[in-house]
N, C-alpha and C positions, 0 to 999 in steps of 0.2 A: 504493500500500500504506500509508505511511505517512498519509495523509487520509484511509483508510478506518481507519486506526488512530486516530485523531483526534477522526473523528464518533463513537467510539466509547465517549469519556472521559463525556458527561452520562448514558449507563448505568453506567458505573463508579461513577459520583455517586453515582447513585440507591441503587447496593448497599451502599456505603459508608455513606451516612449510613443506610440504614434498620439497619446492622449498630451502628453507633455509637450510635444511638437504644436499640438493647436494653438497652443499660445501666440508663437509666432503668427498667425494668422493674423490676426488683434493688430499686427506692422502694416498689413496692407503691403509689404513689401514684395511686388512680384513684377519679373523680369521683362523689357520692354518688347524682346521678342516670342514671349507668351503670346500677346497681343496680335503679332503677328501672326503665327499658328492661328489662333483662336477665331480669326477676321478671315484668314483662308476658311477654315471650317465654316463659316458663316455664311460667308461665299458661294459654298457646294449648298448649304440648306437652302437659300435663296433664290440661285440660280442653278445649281445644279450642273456646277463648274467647278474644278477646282484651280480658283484664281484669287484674286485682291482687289479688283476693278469691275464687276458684273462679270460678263458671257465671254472676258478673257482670258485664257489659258496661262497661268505662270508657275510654278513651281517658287513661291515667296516665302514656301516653309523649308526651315533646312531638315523635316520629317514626315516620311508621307503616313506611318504607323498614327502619330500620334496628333495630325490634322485627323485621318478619321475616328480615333477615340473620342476627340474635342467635339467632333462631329456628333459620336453618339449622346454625350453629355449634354450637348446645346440642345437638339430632340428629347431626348427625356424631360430633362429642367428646365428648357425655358432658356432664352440669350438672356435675360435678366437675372436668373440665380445659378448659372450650373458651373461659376468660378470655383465658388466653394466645397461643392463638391468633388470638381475634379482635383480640386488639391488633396483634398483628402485621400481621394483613390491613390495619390499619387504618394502620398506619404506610407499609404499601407503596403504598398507594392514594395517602396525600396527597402522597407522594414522588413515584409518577410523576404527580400532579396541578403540584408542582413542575416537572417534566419539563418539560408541557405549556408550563405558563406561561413556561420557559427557551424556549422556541422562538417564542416569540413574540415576545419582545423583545429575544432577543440572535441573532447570527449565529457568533460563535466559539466553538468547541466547548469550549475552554479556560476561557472567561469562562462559559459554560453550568453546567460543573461543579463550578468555584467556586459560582456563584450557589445551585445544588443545594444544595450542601454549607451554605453559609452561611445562607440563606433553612432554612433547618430547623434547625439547633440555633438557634436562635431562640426565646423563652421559648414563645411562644404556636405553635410549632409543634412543639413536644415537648408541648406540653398534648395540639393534637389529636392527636397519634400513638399518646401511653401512657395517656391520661384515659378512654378506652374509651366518649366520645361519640362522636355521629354522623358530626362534623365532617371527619372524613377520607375517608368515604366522598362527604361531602357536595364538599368542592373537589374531590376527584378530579373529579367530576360536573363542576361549574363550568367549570373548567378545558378536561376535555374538550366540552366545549361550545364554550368558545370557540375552542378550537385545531381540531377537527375541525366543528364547526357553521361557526364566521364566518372560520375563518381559510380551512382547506381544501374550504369550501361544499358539504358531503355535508348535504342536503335531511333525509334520515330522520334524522338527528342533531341538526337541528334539531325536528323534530317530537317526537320521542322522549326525548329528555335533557331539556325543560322537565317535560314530564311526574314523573320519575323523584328530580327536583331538587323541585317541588313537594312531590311523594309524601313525600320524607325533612323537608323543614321550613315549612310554608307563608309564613312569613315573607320565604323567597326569593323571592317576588313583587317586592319589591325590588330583586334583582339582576336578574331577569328583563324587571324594568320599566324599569329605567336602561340594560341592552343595546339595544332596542328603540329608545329614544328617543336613544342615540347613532348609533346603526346608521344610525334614518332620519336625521338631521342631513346624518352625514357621507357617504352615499352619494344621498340624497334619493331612495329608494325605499324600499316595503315588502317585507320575505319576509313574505309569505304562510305560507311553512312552516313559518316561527319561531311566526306569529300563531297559527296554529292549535294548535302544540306549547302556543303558552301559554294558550290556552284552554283546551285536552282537559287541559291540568295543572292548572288551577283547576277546573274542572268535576268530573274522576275524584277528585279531594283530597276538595272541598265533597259531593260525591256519596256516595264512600265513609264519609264522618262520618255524615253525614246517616242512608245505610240502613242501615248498622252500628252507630250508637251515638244516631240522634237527636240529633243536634245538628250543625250548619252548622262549628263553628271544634274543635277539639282541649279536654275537658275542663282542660288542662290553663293553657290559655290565660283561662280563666269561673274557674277559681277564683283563680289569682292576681288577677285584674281586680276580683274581688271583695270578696277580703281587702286588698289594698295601696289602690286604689283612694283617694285622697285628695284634699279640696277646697284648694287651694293658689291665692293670689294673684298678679300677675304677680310682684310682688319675689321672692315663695318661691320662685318657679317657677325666675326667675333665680339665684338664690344656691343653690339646690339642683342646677341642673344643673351652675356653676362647682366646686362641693365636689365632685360628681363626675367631671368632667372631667378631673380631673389625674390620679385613679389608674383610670379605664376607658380614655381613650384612647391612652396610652401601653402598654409591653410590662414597665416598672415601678412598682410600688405604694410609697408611702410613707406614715410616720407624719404625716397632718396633711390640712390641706385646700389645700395648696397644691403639685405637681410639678413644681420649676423644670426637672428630667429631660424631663419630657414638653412643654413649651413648646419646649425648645432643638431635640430633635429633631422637632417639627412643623416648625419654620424651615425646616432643614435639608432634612424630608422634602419642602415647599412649593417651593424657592430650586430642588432637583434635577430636581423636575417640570417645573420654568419652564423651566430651563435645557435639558431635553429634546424640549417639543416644540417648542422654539425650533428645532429642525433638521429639522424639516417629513420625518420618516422614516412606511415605513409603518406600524411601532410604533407611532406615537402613539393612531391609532383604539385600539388594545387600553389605552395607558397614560391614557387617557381615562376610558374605562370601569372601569376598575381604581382609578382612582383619587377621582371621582365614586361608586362605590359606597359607597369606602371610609368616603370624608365622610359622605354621605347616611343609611350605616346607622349610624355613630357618632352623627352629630346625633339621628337620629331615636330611637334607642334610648336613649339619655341622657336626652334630654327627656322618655321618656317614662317615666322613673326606674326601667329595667330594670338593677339590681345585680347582676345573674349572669357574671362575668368569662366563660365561653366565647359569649357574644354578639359577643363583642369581637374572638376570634382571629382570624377570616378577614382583618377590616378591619383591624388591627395589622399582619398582613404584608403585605396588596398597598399600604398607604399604602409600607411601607418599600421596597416595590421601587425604585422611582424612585433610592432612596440605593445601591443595590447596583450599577443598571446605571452610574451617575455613575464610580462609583469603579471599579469594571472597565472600562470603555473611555478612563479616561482616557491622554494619549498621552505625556505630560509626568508623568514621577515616580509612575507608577503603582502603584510595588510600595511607596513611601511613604504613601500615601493607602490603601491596600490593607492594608499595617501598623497606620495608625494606625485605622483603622475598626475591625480586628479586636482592637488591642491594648485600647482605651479603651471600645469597648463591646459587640460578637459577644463577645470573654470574660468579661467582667464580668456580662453579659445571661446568660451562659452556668451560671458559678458560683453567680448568685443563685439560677439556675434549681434548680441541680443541689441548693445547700442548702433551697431551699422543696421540691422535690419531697420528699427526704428525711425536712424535719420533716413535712410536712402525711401523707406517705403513715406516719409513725410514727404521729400523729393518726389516722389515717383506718381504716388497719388491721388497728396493732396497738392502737390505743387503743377503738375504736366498734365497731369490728368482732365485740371482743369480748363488747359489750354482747350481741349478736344470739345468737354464740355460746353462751352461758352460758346467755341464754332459750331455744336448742334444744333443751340439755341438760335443764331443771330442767322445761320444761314438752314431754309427749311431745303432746296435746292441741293440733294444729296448730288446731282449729274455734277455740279462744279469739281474744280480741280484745285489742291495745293500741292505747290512743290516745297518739301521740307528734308529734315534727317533728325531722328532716325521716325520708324514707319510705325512703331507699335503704340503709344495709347493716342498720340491726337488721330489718327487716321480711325483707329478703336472707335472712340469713342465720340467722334464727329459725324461718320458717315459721309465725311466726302473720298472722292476719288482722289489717287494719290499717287503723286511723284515723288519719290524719294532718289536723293543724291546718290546712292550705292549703287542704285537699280535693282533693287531689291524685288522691289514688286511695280516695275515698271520697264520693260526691255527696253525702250523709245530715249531713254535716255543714254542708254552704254553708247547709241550710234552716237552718239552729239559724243562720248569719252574715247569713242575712234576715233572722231576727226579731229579734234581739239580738244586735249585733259584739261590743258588750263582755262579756259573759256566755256565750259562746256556748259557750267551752269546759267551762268546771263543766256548763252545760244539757245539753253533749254526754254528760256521762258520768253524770249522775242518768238520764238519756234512758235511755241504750245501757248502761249497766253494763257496759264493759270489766273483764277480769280484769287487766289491766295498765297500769298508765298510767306513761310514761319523759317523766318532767319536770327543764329544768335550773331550775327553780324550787324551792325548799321548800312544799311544798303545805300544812305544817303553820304556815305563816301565813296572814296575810291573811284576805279577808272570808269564805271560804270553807274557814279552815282547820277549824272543828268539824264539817264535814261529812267532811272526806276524815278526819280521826283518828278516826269513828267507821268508816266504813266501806274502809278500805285501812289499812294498814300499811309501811312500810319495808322492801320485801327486800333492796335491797344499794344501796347508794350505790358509784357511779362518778367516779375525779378522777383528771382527767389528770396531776395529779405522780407517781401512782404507776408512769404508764407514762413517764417520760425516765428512764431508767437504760439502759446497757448495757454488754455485756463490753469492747464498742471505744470506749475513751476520746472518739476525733474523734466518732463517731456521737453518745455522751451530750452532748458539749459543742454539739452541731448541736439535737438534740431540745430544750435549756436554753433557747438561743440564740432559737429559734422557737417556743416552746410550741404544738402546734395541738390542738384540739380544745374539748368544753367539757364540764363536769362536771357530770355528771345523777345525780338520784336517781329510784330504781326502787320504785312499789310495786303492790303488789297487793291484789284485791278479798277480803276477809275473811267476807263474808256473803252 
């Protein structure tokens, strides 16, 4: 009875922390490209397209999995309430994707739900939970891959979950490629079932772009490549990945180009994995793989000077397992080592967390949100057009049609970044006559200010001082503390 009461505690985990994660909710802090996803999905209900602009075809999501989950949530609940729910789902999914991974590496049900518990209040695992990206649906995947594909060898699981795991980010080729090549290593055979899983999941991904949208890779993928896109020398190449290295591959960000934070616990993270598969368990095949991906997609994505911190979260936490199993199995002074992990940095990683969710979801909004807001109101004409950056809440929550500077969700724009990078934008709106354009620029300077002063005007300028006030003292001094957001002026076409 009691060890049936035992194996019982990593589900007690799982409910615990995804109850403790609600909290975060409460921030309102969720990611500008949710919005994006969320607006695709909106798109296919509406019209019955999967685009960003009515009856046009784009690929604006960088996930086609988790545009139609968004899809099923918006039909069940309503465009008005099904935010909140899908966070949820999303928080329960990486939780039991946690599960997963507690099962693979630990044996004590006690040490399993710590691990739960701690592995998720973890910065970057409250991002994927309440950020309303893909990402939780996505390790659920992973996870269950590994624990029911290579751990417990169910053949359709292999076949099936590459698939599904492609579907949501093509980029997981990479994890799919580094399983593979550990697999055969350390068993010196092929599954077949795996190989084929990741074939039909390259194939149906490239397939589906291809007769749906024309194109082999995710729009979304051709226009960043397009606009960032830069010729960089070796030194630049190296001094630019170091400046980014300190605050992408750690779980904290600092003022500077240097994170002696994130050095210390690489050490740390490197010294726990030595010292793990130093005991030849059958854990290590999985802490292998987990931990070789980890590297592999930091190096890679670094280098290839992708700035989007959720590239980062998967590889942020499975680097840190290794520190969590150390300190739970230890046999000697354990609940010392257990202490000081959680005293010096699970709460400090925690509060930073708790104060960044805060400011950035006051940024995010109560401050931009409003932008969208306001444009609902003042213009009932959803046909109009703004040109802005970036696409996810005023486009949200405006309902107008939308040019964004990436070309994210607008192809018409990369031509004007063919012919002219540096002009493309002024070209884009002599071209396209937007009724709106949301610039944090002043448009009434520069080379092109007598063209916008004859033809737009000023309708409301936006600054984020005016949104850190509040009735709760702690809340104003947290929004001072963190300013987020940035100050745009709004204008419109006049003639």
């Amino acid at each position: 009875m009691a060890e049936t009461q035992n194996s019982r505690f990593p589900i007690y985990a799982v409910i615990a922390t995804v109850i403790f994660k609600l909290l975060f909710l409460l921030t309102h802090y969720i990611q500008e490209d949710a919005f994006i996803t969320w607006r695709v999905a909106q798109n296919l209900l509406d019209y019955g397209v999967i685009g960003f602009n009515g009856d046009t075809k784009i690929s604006a999501s960088t996930t086609h999995l988790y545009v139609f989950v968004s899809y099923i949530f918006n039909l069940v609940f309503g465009k008005e309430n099904f935010i909140e729910p899908l966070l949820i789902f999303n928080s329960i999914l990486f939780t039991i994707g946690t599960l997963f991974l507690s099962h693979l590496v630990l044996k004590n049900p006690w040490h399993k739900a710590l691990f739960i518990f701690l592995i998720g209040i973890l910065p970057p695992a409250i991002k994927i939970s309440i950020l309303g990206m893909e990402y939780g649906i996505l390790f659920f995947l992973e996870m269950a891959l590994l624990y029911y594909g290579f751990n417990k060898g169910k053949k359709w699981v292999l076949t099936l979950l590459p698939i599904l795991i492609m579907f949501t980010r093509i980029d997981t080729v990479i994890f799919l490629g580094i399983i593979f090549l550990v697999d055969l290593f350390w068993n010196k055979k092929i599954r077949w079932s795996y190989v084929f899983g990741g074939i039909l999941g390259i194939l149906s991904t490239v397939a589906f772009n291809w007769f749906y949208f024309g194109e082999l890779v995710n729009n979304t993928i051709t226009a960043k490549k397009l606009l960032y896109e830069q010729h960089f020398t070796l030194g630049q190449h190296i001094n630019y990945f170091m400046v980014s290295f300190g605050n992408f591959w750690g779980m904290l960000k600092v003022p500077g180009n240097f994170n002696p934070i994130t050095i210390i616990v690489l050490i740390f993270e490197l010294l726990c994995f030595i010292y793990l598969i130093r005991q030849r368990e059958k854990r290590n095949y999985f802490l292998w793989i987990i931990f070789i991906f980890g590297w592999a997609k930091q190096m890679i994505f670094i280098s290839q000077k992708s700035l989007f911190d959720w590239y980062y979260w998967v590889p942020q936490i499975l680097l840190f397992v290794p520190v969590l199993i150390f300190v739970l199995e230890q046999k000697e002074r354990r609940n010392l080592w257990l202490s000081l992990l959680i005293i010096f940095y699970i709460l400090p990683m925690l509060a930073f967390q708790t104060i960044h969710s805060i400011a950035t979801g006051n940024g995010e909004w109560n401050y931009r949100r409003t932008i969208g807001v306001f444009l609902n109101q003042y213009e009932k004409d959803k046909n109009q057009w703004i040109l802005l950056e970036p696409a996810g809440y005023v486009p949200y929550f405006s309902g107008l049609k939308t040019i964004d500077e990436v070309g994210l969700v607008d192809k018409q724009i990369q031509e004007e970044i063919k012919k002219d990078k540096t002009n493309y934008w002024i070209n884009t709106v002599k071209t396209r006559k937007p009724k709106y354009l949301l610039s944090y620029h002043n448009l009434y300077e520069g080379k092109d200010a007598e063209y916008y002063q004859i033809h737009y005007r000023v309708l409301k300028e936006f600054r984020v001082k005016d949104h850190l006030k509040s009735d709760h003292k702690i809340l104003e001094k947290i929004y001072n503390l963190k300013p987020s957001g940035t100050d745009y002026n709004l204008y419109i076409r006049v003639d």
